[in-house]
C-alpha positions as CSV (number, residue, x, y, z in Angstrom):
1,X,95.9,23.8,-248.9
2,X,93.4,21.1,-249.4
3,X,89.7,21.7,-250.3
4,X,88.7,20.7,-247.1
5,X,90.5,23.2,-245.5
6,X,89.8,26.0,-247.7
7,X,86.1,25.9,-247.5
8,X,86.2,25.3,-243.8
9,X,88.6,28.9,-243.9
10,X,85.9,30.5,-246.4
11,X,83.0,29.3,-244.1
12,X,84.5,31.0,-241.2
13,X,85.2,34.1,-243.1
14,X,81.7,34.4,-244.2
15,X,80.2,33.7,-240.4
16,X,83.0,36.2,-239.3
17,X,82.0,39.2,-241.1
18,X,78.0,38.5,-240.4
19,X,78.6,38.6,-236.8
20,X,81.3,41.9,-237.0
21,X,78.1,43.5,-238.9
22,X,75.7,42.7,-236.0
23,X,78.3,43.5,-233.4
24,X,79.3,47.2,-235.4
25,X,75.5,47.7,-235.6
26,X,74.7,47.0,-231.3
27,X,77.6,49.3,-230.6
28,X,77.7,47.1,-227.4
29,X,80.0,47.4,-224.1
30,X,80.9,44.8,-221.8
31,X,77.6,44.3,-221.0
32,X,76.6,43.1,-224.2
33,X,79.8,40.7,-224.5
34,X,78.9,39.8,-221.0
35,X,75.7,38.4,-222.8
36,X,77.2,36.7,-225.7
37,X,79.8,34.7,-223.4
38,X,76.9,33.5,-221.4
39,X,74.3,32.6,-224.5
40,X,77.5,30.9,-226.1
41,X,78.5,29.0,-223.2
42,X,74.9,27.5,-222.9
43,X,74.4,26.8,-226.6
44,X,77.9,24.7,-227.0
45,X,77.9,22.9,-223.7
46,X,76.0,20.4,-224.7
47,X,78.4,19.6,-227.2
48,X,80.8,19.7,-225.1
49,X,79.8,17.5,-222.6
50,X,78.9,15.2,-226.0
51,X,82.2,15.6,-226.9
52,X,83.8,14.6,-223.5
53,X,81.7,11.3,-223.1
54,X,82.8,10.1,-226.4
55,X,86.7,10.7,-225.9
56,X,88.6,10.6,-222.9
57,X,90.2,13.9,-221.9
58,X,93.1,14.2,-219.4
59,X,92.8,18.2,-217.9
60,X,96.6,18.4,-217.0
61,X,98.2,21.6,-215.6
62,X,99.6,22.1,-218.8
63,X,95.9,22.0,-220.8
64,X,94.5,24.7,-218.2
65,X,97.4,26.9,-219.0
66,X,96.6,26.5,-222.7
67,X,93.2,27.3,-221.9
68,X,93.4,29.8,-219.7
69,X,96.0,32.1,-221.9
70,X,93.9,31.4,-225.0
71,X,90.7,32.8,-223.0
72,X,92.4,35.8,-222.3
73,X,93.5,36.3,-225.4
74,X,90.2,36.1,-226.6
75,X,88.6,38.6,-224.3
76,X,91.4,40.8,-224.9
77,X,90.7,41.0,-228.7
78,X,87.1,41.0,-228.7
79,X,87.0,43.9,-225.9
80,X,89.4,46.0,-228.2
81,X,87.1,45.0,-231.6
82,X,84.2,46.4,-229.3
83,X,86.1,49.7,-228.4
84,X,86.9,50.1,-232.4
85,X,83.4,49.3,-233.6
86,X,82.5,52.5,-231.0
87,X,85.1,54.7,-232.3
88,X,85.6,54.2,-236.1
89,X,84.0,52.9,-239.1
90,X,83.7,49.2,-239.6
91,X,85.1,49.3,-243.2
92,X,88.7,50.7,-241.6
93,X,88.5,48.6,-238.2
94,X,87.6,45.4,-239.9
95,X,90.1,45.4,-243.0
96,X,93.0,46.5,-241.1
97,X,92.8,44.3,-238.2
98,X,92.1,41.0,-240.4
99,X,95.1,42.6,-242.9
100,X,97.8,42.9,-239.9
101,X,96.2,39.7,-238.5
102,X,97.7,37.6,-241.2
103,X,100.8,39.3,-242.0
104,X,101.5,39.3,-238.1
105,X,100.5,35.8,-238.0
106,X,103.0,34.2,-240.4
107,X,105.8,36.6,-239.1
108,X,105.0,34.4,-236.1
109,X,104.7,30.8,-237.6
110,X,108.4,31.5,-239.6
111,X,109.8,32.4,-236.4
112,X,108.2,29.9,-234.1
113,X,107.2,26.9,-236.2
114,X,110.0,27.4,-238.6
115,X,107.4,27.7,-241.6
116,X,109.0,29.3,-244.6
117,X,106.8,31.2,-247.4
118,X,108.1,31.6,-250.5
119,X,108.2,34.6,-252.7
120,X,104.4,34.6,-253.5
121,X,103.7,34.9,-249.8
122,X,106.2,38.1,-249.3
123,X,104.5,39.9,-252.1
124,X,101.4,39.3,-250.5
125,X,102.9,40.6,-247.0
126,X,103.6,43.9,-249.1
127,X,100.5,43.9,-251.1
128,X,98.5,43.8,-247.8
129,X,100.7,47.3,-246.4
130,X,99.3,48.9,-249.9
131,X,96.2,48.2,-248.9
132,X,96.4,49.4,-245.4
133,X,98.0,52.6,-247.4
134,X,95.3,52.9,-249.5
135,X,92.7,52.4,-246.9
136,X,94.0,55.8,-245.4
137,X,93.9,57.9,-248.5
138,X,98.0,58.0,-247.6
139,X,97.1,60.7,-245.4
140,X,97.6,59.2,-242.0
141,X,100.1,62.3,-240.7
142,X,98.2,65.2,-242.3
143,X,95.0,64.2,-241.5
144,X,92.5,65.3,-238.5
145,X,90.3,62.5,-239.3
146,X,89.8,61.1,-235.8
147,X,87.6,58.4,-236.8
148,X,90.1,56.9,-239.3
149,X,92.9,57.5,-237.1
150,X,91.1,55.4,-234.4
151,X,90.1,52.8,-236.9
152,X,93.5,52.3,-237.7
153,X,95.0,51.8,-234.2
154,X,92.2,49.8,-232.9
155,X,92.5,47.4,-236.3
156,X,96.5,46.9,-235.5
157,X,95.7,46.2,-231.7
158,X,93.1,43.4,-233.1
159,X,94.9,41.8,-235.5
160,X,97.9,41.8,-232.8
161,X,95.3,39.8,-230.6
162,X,94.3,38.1,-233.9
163,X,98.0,36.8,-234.6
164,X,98.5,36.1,-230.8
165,X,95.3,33.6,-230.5
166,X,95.8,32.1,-233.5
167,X,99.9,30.9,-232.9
168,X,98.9,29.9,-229.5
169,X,95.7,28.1,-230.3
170,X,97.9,26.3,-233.3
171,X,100.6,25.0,-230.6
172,X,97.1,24.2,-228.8
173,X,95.4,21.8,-231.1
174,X,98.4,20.6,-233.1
175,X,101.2,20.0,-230.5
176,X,98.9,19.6,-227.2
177,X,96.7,17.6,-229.2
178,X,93.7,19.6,-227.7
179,X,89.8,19.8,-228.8
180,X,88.6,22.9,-230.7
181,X,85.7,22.8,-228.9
182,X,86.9,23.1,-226.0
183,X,89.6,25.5,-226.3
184,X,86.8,27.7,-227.8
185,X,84.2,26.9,-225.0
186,X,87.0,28.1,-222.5
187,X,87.4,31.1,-224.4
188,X,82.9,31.9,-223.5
189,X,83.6,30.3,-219.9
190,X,86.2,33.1,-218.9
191,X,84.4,36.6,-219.8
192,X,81.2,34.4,-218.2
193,X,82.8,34.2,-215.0
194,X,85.0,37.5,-214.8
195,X,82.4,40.0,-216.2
196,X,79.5,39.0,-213.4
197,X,80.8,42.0,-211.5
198,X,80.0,44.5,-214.3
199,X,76.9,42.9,-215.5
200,X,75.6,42.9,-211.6
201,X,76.9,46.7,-211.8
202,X,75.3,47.2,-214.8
203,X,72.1,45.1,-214.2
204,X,69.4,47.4,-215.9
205,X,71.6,47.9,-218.9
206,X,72.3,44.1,-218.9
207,X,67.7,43.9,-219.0
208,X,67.5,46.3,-222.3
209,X,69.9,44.9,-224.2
210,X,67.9,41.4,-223.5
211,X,65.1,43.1,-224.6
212,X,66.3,44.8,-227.1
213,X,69.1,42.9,-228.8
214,X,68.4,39.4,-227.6
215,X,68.2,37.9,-231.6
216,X,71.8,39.5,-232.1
217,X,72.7,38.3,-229.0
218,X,72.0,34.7,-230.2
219,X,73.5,35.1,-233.2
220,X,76.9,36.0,-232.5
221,X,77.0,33.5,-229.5
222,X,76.6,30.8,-232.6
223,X,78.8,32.3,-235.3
224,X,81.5,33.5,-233.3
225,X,82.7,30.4,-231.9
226,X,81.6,28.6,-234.9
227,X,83.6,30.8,-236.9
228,X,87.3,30.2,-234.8
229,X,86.0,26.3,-234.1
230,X,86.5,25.6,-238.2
231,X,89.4,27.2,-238.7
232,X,91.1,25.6,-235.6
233,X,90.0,22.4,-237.1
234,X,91.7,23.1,-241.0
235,X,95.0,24.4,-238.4
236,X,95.3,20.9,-237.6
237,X,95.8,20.1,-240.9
238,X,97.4,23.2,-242.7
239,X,100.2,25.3,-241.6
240,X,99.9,28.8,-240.0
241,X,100.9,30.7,-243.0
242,X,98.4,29.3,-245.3
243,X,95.3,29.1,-242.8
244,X,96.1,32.9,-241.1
245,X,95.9,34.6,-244.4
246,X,93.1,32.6,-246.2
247,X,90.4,33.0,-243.9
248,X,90.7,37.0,-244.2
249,X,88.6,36.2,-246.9
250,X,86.0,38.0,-244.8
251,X,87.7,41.6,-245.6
252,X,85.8,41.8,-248.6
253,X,82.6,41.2,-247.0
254,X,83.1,43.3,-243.8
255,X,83.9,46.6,-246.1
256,X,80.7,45.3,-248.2
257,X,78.3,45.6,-245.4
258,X,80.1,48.5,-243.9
259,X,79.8,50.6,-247.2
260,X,76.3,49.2,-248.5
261,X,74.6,48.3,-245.2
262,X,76.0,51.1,-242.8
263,X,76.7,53.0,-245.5
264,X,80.3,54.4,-244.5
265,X,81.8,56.7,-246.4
266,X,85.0,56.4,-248.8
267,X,83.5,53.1,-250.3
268,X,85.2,53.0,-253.3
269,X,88.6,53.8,-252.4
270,X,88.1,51.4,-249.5
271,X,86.7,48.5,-251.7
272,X,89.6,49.0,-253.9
273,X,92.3,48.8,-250.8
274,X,90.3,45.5,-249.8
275,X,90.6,44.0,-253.0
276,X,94.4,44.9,-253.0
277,X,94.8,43.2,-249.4
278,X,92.5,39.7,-250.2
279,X,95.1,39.3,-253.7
280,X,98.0,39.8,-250.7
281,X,96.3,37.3,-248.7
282,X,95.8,34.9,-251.7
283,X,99.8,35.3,-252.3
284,X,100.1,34.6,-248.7
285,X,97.8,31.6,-249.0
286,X,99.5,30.3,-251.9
287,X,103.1,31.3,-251.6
C-alpha cells in the first residue's frame, strides 16, 4: 500500500469513528437519517455539479444501476448501524461490524477479483475471530446478556453491508471508471427521496431533532461521505484486500469513545479484543 493510500484509509477511519460517536450518542431513527441524507445532499452538490462541469460524464443504463444498488446498499447498512446503536453498546456494535467487514470483504475480493493474500493476511482473518471471541467474554451461548447478544448480530449484519458496498463500489470506480463523488452523492440522494413519506409522517419529530440535534446533524452529513469518498479514491489504486482491512483502523477509536466517553462497560477486556482485531487487520493489510 502506498502512503498515499494509507493516510487517505487512516483519515477515513478517524472521520468514521467521530461520526459513529455522534450517531451512538443521538440514538436517532429514520427521521434523523432522513436529515443527514438531506444536509449531505445540499453540502456536496455543489461539488458535484463542480465536478460534472469539469469532466464529461456519460449517465448510461449501466452507471444508474451502479448507482442505484450502491445507494441501497448504503441505506441498508446505515438503517441496521442505527437499529444497533439503539439496542447495544457501541464498543460491541462498532468493533464487530468493522472486524467482519474486512474479513468478509477480502473473502469477496479472492473470490471475485481473483486477489490472493498470503499467509500474513490469513492470520489476520483468524486473529480478527479472536477478537470477536474475546469481545464476548466467550460466553455468547451461556449468556442472557441481551445487549451483547444484539451488539453482536447487528455488528455481523453491518459489516455484511460493509463488505457488500465496498466490492460493489470497487467494481464501481475501478472497472466502470465512475466518480467517488458521485457514487457517494447517489448514496444521500436515495434515503432523500424515499424517506419523505416518514419524515412528512413524522413531521414534529423531524422539527426537534432540527432543534435539538441540528450541529450533529451537520457533522455527520460532512464526515460520513467524506469518510467512504477517500477510501473509494485509495480503492482505485489499491486492491480490496489491502484497503477493506486498513481502514478498520477506526476500531480502536470507536471502543475508545464508547468506553471513555459513553462509558460502557467491560472496557478493558473490550480494548484488549480491539487491539487483537486492528494487529489482524494489519496482517490483512500487509499480507
Amino acid at each position: 500500500m502506498t502512503t498515499q493510500a494509507l493516510l487517505l484509509v487512516i483519515a477515513a477511519a478517524v472521520l468514521h469513528a467521530v461520526w459513529n460517536l455522534v450517531t451512538k450518542k443521538v440514538n436517532g431513527k429514520l427521521t434523523f437519517f432522513w436529515l443527514i441524507a438531506i444536509a449531505s445532499a445540499i453540502i456536496y452538490l455543489p461539488f458535484v455539479i463542480w465536478q460534472l462541469l469539469q469532466t464529461q460524464v456519460f449517465v448510461t443504463p449501466t452507471v444508474v444501476v451502479f448507482l442505484v444498488v450502491s445507494s441501497v446498499l448504503h441505506l441498508v447498512y446505515f438503517v441496521i448501524l442505527q437499529a444497533g446503536y439503539r439496542k447495544a453498546d457501541l464498543s460491541v456494535v462498532y468493533p464487530v461490524a468493522r472486524g467482519s467487514g474486512p474479513l468478509l470483504s477480502v473473502t469477496g475480493a479472492i473470490l471475485c477479483f481473483n486477489e490472493k493474500p498470503g499467509w500474513l493476511a490469513i492470520a489476520g482473518v483468524l486473529l480478527i475471530v479472536a477478537g470477536v471471541l474475546i469481545m464476548t467474554g466467550f460466553r455468547l451461548r451461556l449468556s442472557e446478556d441481551k445487549r451483547l447478544k444484539a451488539g453482536l448480530l447487528y455488528g455481523v449484519l453491518t459489516g455484511l453491508f460493509i463488505a457488500a458496498y465496498t466490492l460493489w463500489d470497487r467494481l464501481a470506480v475501478v472497472n466502470q471508471h465512475i466518480s467517488a463523488l458521485l457514487i457517494t452523492f447517489a448514496a444521500m440522494l436515495l434515503p432523500s427521496l424515499l424517506l419523505i413519506p416518514v419524515a412528512i409522517k413524522g413531521k414534529q419529530q423531524v422539527k426537534q431533532e432540527v432543534r435539538q440535534y441540528w450541529k450533529e446533524i451537520i457533522l455527520i452529513a460532512v464526515f460520513q461521505p467524506l469518510s467512504f469518498i477517500l477510501v473509494l479514491i485509495a480503492l482505485k489504486t489499491t486492491p480490496v484486500s489491502y484497503v477493506a482491512p486498513a481502514r478498520e483502523l477506526s476500531i480502536v477509536f470507536g471502543v475508545f469513545f464508547g468506553a471513555n466517553l459513553l462509558k460502557e462497560g467491560n472496557a478493558l477486556r473490550r480494548s484488549i479484543a480491539a487491539i487483537i482485531m486492528l494487529i489482524g487487520i494489519a496482517l490483512l493489510a500487509i499480507g
